[in-house]
N, C-alpha and C positions, 0 to 999 in steps of 0.2 A: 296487509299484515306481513310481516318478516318472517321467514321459515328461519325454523334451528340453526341450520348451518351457516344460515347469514351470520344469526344473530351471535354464533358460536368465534366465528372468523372477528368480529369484531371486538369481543372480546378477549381473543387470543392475539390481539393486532400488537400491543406493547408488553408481554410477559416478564415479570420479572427475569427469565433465564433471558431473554434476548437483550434486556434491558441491562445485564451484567456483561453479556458477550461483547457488546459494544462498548461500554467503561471498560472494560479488561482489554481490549487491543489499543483502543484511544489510548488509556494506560502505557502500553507495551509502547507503540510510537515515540510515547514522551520520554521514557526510561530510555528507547534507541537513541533519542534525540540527544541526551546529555553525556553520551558517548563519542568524544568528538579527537580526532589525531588531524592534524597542520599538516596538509597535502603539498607537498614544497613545489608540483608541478603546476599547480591550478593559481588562482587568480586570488588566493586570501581566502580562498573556501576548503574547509575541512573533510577529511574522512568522517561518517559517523555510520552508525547503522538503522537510520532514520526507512532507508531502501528497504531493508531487509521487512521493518517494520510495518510499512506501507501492503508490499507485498504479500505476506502472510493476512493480512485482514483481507484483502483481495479473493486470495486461494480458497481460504476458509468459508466465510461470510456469504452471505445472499447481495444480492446489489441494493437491495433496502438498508442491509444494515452495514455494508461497506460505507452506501451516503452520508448515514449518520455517523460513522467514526470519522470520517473525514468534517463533516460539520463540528461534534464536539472537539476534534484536536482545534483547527482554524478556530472555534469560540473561544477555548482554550486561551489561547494566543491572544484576540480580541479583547479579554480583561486582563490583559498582562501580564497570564502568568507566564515562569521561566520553562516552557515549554519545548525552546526553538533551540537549536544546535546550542552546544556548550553553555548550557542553561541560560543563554539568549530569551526576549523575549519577542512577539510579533514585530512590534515599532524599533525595536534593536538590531533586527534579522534581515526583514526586508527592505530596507533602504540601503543595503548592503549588494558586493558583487554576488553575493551567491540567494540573493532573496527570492530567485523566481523558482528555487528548487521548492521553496514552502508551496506553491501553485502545484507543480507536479506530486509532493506528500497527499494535500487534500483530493484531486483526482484522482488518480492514481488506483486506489482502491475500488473504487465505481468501477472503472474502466476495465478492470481485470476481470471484476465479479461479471460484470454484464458479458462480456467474451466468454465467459467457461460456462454460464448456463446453457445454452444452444449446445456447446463442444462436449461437456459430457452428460447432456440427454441423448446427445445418438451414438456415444462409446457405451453407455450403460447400456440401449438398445442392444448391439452388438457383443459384446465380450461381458462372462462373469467371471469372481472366482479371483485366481492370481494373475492373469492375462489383463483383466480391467483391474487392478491395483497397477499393474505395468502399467498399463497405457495412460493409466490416471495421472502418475508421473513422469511422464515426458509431456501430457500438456500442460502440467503443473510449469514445469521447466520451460517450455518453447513461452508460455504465457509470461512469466516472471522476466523473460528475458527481454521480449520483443514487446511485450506493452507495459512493463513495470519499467524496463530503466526506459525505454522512451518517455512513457509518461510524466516521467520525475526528471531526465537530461533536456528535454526540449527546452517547457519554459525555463529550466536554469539557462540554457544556453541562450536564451531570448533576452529574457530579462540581463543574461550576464553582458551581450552584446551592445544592449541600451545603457547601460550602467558605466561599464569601460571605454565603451565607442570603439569598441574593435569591431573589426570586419570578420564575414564567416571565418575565413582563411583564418587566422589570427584568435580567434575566440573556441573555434571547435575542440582543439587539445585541452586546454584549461578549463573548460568547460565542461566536455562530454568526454574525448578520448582517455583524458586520463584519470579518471574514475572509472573507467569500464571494466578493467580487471578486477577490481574487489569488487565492483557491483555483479559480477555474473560469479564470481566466490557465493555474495551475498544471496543470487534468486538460485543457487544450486543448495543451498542452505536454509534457502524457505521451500524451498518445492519438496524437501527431505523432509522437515517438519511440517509442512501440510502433508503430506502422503503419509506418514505416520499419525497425524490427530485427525486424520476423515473417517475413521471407524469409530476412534470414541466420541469424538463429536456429532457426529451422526447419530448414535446413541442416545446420546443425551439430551438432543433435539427432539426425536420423538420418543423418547419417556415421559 
């Protein structure tokens, strides 16, 4: 027989609040995603704020439900809707030079979320107060930068390399270099708004 707390966990496993927080960022991604400027250095592939969007579910999120935002945006895409950079859709997007950045959107989130659990259970150990608001944001920052735009520049530059048939040499700028500057604009702009929504988010999790 099941004790309470099992039985409790179990049915706290899909809550409506959680069941929103995921639609609402999946949401955000897609709304970043239709935000699209013609990057004149890259390979046909556009500015958007797709990064930004990625990111912030990552910071925020648990790595359960970062998965799922990344599941429902890719399902998303899956039944065709206009999801994918400048209201592109999956089979529009990724047959394209820049299709392997849709690969780093869906990981992307996983990847950050699983990285900050370890990192601020032993900051919270250590510092409270405004010291661990500090510190929460620079790992916010260091995380956004080192696993969010990797996560989302590699496969673009993988996939953009299969696609073009450029060589590293040749692929890296168009690729990764030059979106680096509005991308680290972009994870200084999510770690600013996750550092400002972890209090009431956290709130509102356990209410």
């Amino acid at each position: 027989m099941e004790n309470t707390k099992t039985i409790k966990t179990r049915k706290n496993r899909f809550t409506p609040q959680r069941i929103a927080f995921v639609a609402m960022f999946a949401a955000l991604i897609c709304i970043c995603s239709w935000i699209a400027v013609p990057n004149p250095f890259s390979a046909g592939v556009s500015f958007t704020l797709q990064t930004f969007g990625v990111i912030l579910a990552g910071l925020l999120l648990s790595p359960a439900d970062a998965f799922l935002v990344g599941v429902v945006y890719m399902m998303l895409g899956v039944v065709g809707l206009p999801v994918m950079s400048g209201f592109g859709t999956l089979y529009t997007r990724f047959p394209t030079a820049g299709g392997g950045y849709i690969i780093g959107f869906y990981i992307a989130p996983l990847l950050i979320a699983l990285a900050k659990a370890p990192i601020f259970a032993a900051v919270d150990k250590k510092y409270t107060g405004l010291a661990r608001r500090n510190v929460h944001f620079v790992a916010y920052l260091a995380l956004a930068i080192v696993i969010g735009i990797l996560a989302v520049d590699i496969p673009g530059l993988i996939h953009g390399m299969y696609y073009t048939k450029m060589g590293l040499k040749e692929a890296i700028f168009p690729f990764a270099l030059a979106f680096l500057p509005t991308d680290i604009v972009k994870c200084v702009l999510a770690a600013m708004t996750a550092s400002a929504l972890e209090a009431p988010l956290k709130s509102m999790h356990n209410s």
